[in-house]
C-alpha positions in Angstrom: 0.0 0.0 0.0 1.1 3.6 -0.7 1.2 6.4 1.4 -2.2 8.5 1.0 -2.5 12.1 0.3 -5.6 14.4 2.1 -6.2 17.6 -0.4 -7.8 20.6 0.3 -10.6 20.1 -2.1 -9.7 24.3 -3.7 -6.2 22.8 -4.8 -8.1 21.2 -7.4 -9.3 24.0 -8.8 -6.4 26.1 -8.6 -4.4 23.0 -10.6 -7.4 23.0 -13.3 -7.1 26.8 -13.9 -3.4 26.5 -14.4 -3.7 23.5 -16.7 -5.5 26.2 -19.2 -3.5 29.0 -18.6 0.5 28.1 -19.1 1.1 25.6 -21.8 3.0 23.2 -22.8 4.2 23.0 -18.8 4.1 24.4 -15.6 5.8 23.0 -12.5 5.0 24.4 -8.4 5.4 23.4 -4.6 2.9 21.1 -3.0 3.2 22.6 1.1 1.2 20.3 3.7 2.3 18.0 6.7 3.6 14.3 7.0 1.7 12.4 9.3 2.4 8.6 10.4 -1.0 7.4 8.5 -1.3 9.8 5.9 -0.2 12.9 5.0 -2.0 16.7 4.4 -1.7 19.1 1.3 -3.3 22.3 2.0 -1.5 24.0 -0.6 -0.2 24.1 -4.5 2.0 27.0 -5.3 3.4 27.8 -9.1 7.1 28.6 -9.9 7.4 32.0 -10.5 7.7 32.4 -14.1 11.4 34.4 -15.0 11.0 37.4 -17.2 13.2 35.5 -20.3 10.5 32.6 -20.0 7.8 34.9 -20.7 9.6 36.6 -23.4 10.7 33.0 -25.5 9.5 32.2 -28.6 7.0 29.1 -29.6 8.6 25.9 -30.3 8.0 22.7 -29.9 7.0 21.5 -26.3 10.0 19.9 -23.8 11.0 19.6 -20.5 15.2 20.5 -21.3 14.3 23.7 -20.3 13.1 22.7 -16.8 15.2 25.3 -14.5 16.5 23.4 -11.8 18.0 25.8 -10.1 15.0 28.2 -10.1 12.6 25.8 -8.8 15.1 25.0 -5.7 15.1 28.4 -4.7 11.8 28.9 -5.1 11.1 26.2 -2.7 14.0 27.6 -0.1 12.2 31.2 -0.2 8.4 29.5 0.1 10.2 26.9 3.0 11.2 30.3 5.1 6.9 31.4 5.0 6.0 28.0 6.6 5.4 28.0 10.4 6.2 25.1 12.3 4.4 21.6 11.0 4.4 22.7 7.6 7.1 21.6 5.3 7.3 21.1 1.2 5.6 17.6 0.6 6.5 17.6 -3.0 6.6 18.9 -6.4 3.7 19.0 -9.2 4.0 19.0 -12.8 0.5 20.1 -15.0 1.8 19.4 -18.5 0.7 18.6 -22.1 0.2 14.7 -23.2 3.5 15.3 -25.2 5.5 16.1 -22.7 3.7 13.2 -20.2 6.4 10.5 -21.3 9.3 12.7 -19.8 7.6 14.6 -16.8 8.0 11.5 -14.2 11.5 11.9 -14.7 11.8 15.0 -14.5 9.7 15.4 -11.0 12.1 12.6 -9.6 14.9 14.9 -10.5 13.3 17.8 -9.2 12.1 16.2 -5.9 15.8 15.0 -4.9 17.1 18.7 -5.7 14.6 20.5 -3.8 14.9 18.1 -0.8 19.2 18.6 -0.9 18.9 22.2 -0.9 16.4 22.3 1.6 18.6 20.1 4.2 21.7 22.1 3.7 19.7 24.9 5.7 18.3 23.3 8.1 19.9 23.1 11.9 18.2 20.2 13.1 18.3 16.1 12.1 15.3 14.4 11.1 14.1 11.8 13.3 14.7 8.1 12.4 10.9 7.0 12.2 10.2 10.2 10.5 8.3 10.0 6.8 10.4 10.9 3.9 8.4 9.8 1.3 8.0 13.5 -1.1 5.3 13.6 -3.7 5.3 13.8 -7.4 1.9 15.0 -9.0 1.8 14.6 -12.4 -1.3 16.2 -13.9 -2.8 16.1 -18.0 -3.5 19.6 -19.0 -5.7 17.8 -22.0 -7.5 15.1 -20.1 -6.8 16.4 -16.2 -5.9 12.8 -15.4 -4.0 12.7 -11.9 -1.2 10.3 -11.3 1.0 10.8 -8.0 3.9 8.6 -6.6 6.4 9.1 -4.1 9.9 8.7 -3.9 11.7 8.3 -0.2 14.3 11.0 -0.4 16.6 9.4 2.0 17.1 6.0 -0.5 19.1 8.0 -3.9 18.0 4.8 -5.4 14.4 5.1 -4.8 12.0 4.3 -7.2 8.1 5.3 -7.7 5.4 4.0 -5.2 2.1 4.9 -6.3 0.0 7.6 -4.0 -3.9 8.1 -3.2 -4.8 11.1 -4.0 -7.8 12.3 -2.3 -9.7 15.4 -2.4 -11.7 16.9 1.5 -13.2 19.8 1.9 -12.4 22.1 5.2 -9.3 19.9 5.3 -7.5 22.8 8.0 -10.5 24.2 9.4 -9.9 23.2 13.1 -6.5 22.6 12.9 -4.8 22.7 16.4 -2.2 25.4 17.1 0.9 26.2 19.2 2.5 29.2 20.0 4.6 30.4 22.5 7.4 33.3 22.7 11.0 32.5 23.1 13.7 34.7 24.6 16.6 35.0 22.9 20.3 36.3 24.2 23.2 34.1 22.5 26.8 35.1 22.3 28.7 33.9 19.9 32.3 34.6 20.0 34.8 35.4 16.6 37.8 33.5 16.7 41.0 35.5 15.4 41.9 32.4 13.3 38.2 32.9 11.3 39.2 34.3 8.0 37.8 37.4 6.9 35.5 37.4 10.4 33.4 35.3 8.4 30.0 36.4 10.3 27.8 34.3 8.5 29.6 31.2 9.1 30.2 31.8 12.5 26.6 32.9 13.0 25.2 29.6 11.6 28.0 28.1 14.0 27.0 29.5 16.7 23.1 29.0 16.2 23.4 25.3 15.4 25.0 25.0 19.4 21.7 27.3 20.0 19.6 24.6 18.4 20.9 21.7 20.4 19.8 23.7 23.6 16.4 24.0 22.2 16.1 20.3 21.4 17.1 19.3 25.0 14.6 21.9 26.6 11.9 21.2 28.7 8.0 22.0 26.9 4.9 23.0 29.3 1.9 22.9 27.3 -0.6 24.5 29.0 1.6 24.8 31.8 1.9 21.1 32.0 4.4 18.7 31.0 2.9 15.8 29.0 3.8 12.5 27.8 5.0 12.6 24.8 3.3 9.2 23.1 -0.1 10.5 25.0 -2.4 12.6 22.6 -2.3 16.1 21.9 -6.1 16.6 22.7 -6.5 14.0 25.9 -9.1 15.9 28.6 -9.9 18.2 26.0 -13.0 18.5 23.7 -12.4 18.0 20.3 -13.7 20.0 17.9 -16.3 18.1 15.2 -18.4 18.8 12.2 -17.4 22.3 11.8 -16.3 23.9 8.7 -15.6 27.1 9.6 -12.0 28.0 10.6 -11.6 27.5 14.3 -8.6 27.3 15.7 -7.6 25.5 19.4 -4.4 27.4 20.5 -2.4 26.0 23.0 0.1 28.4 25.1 3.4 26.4 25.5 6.6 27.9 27.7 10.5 26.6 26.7 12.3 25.8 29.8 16.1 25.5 28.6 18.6 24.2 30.9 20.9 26.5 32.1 24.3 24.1 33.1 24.8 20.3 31.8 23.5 16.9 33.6 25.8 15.9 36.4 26.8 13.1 33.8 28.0 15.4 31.7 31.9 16.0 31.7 32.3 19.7 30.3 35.8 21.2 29.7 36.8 25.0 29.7 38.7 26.1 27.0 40.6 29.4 26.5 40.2 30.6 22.8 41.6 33.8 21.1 38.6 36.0 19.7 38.1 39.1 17.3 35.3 40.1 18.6 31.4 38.7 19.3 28.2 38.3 17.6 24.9 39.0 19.9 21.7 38.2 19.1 18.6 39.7 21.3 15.2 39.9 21.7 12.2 37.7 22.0 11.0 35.6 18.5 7.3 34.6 18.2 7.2 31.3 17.6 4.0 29.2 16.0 3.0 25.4 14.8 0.1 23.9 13.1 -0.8 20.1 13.8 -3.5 18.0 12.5 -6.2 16.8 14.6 -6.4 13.5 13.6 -5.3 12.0 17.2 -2.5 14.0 17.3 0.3 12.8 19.8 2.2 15.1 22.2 5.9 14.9 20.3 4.7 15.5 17.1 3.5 19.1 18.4 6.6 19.7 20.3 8.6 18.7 17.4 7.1 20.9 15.1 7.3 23.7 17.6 10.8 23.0 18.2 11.9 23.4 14.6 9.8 26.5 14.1 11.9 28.2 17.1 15.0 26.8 15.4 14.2 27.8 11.8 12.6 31.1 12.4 15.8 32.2 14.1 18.1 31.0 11.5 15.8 32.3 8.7 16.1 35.3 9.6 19.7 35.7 10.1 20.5 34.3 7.1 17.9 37.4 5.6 19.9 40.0 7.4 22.9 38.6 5.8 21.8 38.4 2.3 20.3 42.1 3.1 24.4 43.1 3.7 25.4 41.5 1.0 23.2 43.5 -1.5 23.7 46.7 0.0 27.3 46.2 1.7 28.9 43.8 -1.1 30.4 40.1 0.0 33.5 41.4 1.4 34.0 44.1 3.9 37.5 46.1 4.2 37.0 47.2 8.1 35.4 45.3 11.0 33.8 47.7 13.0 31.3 47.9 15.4 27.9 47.4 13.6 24.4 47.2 15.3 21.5 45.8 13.1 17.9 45.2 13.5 16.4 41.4 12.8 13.9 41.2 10.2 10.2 40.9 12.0 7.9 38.3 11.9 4.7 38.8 10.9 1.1 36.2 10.0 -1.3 35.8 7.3 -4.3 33.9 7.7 -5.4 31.3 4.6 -8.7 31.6 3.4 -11.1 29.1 4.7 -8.5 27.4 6.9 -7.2 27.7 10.9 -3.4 27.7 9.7 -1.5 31.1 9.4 1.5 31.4 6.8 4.5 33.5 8.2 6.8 36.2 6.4 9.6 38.5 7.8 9.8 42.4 7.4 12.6 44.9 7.6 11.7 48.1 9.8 11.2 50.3 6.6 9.4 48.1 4.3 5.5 48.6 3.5 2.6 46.5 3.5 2.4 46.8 -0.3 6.5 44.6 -0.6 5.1 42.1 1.8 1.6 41.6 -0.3 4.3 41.9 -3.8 5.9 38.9 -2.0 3.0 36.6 -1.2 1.9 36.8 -4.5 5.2 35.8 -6.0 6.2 33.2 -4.1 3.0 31.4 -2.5 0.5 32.9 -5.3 -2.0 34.3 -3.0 -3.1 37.8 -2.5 -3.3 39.4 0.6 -4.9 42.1 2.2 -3.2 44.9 4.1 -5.4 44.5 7.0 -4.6 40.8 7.3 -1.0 41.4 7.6 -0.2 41.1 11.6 3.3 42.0 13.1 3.4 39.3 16.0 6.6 40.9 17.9 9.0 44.1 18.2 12.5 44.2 17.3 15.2 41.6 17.8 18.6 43.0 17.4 22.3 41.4 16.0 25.2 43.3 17.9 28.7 42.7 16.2 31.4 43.7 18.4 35.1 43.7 17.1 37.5 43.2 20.0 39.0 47.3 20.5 42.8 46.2 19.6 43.4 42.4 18.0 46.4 40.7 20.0 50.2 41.0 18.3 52.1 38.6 18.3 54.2 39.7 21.4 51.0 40.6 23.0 49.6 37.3 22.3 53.0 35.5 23.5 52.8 37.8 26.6 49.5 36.3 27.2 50.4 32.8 27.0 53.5 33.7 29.4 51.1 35.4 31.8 49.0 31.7 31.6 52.0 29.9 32.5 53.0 31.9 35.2 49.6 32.3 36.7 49.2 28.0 36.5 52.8 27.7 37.9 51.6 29.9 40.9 48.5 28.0 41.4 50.4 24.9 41.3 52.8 26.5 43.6 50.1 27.1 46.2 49.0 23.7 46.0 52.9 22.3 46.8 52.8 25.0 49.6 49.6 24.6 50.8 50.7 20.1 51.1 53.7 21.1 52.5 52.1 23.2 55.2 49.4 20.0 56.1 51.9 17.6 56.2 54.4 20.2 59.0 51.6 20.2 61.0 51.3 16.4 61.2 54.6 15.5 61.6 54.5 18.6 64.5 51.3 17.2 65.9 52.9 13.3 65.9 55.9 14.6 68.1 53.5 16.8 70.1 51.5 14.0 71.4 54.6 11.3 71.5 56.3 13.6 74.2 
């Protein structure tokens, strides 16, 4: 048996409309949720056409002109939008019946790219018994005939599984929700031997020790710490027969640990730096689950890579920002003080689930609406647009002189000297306690 799919009954139309709009092809994003038993499409986004696509003359129909390399970022921009529980299930293709032949191949090429250069980004490790099975829809503009398999994009060697593909309607309506607010103050020191102070590297360094914190942290849900194989909903009343979006939100507070287990051997080291990155402020964080008998870990999980990606999203924004307006390289490392990008929500029509974007202090409502229409197709209204926190902050600070080379050997001289005194006092100190039993011995034998 293959895995089954659960489809927002609108993708349907949206799919048909495109089949008589772009000819001979036209590929897109299927965004949803995995589940053990089945998994959840709630929506089908186009590739942005490029502007020399739309300009090409009319030749005969093929699938050599399939941009790989657009489609992959269009699928890392779209991934950044997703709160936590959504993910990119797959890839569709709606295409003429000449071009049918070739298009399974070319989805199974396309699903393997997407999933690589969605992986390189992210800071956390998927779980063992987690799905990886990504779909490929394959859809006749002529005779809308559906055909959907899966590949598992762990196996390189996969090959097609056929899929169920199965229309609902109201498929998010009373989605559950999570949300809770994390507080953020990481440190993250520049060593001297980085070349080129090489923030973004040492960022993404510095966060992935960030993300291992958050992984080991302790989740209240509802102020109270669950079991995680006992269901989401126990004790409470789930919502039935309603198809109008209502949403049951569940508060959750991140309790990280502040030292190590007792079982945990740490060890101090002493490292030379340039200077520090901090990063500050408090990040909304959010998760959708399904509410088909939802367990406990499956929320936390999704909630925990939410915290971890929306963090890291955003960071790596800021640093595409500089590179744009600052160039790749930078003569002088100064002091520099920058503002986070802020979150923001957009509801979906007909549906519980809120999409996510990020917003630099002096862009307007009308970029953000530009950028939901070109990368998730959906139009928005300015109204709906909801900033959900104030300003996070990234601090770089150099050190005020770097170390020389004498001041640097200076340094390690001081080091020795101070451990030879410390040693010292310890010879002393056992000296001293073994005087005073000899003296005591003699004391008592006179």
């Amino acid at each position: 048996m293959g895995r089954t799919y659960l489809v927002e009954e609108g993708i349907g139309q949206y799919l048909t409309e495109l089949s008589t709009k772009v000819k001979p092809y036209v590929t897109g994003l299927l965004i949803g949720q995995c589940s053990p038993q089945r998994d959840y499409v709630i929506r089908a986004v186009r590739t942005p056409p490029k502007e020399q696509q739309q300009e090409q003359s009319v030749g005969p129909p093929k699938l050599a002109s399939l941009d790989e390399e657009w489609i992959t970022t269009h699928a890392s921009q779209v991934s950044r939008m997703l709160p936590g529980g959504l993910l990119v299930l797959g890839v569709f293709m709606v295409a003429t019946p000449e071009l049918a032949k070739d298009g399974q191949n070319a989805l199974r090429k396309l699903i393997f790219s997407v999933e690589k250069s969605l992986s390189k980004r992210r800071l956390w490790k998927p779980a063992e018994e987690e799905v990886s099975d990504r779909a490929a829809l394959q859809i006749c503009s002529a005779t809308k005939k559906v055909v959907c398999r899966t590949y598992d994009v762990q196996d390189p060697k996969s090959s097609a599984k056929p899929a169920d593909w199965k229309y609902q309607s109201a498929l998010t309506a009373s989605w559950l929700a999570l949300g809770c607010t994390v507080n953020v103050n990481i440190h993250i020191p520049l060593l001297a031997t980085s070349p080129n102070h090489d923030l973004e590297k040492n960022t993404k360094n510095g966060l992935n020790r960030w993300s291992k914190q958050i992984e080991d942290s302790v989740f209240l849900i509802n102020g109270q710490v669950k079991d995680e194989d006992t269901e989401l909903l126990e004790g409470q009343k789930k919502l039935r027969g309603s198809t109008q979006p209502s949403t049951q939100f569940s508060d959750v507070k991140v309790l990280t640990q502040l030292c190590q287990g007792a079982s945990t051997r740490s060890t101090a080291t002493v490292q030379v730096c340039s200077g520090s990155i901090n990063l500050r402020g408090a990040v909304k964080c959010r998760a959708y689950i399904h509410n088909n008998k939802p367990k406990v870990k499956e929320a936390i999980q999704a909630l925990k890579r939410d915290i971890i990606n929306t963090l890291s999203d955003r960071c790596e924004i800021l640093f595409e920002d500089l590179i744009l307006n600052e160039g790749p390289q930078k003569k002088n490392f100064e002091r520099e003080y920058h503002v986070l990008p802020q979150r923001l929500f957009v509801p979906v029509a007909g549906s519980s689930v809120m999409l996510s974007d990020y917003k630099f202090g002096d862009e307007a409502a009308g970029e953000i609406q530009e950028h939901f229409v070109e990368m998730l197709d959906q139009p928005v209204q300015a109204e709906d647009i909801h900033i959900a926190e104030d300003i996070s902050t990234v601090d770089i600070c150099p050190v005020a002189d770097s170390p020389s080379d004498t001041q640097q050997a200076q340094l390690t001289k001081a080091t020795l000297l101070l451990k030879l005194q410390q040693n010292m006092g310890l010879v002393v100190a056992a000296a001293v306690a073994v005087l005073a039993s000899i003296f005591s011995f003699n004391y008592f034998s006179d």
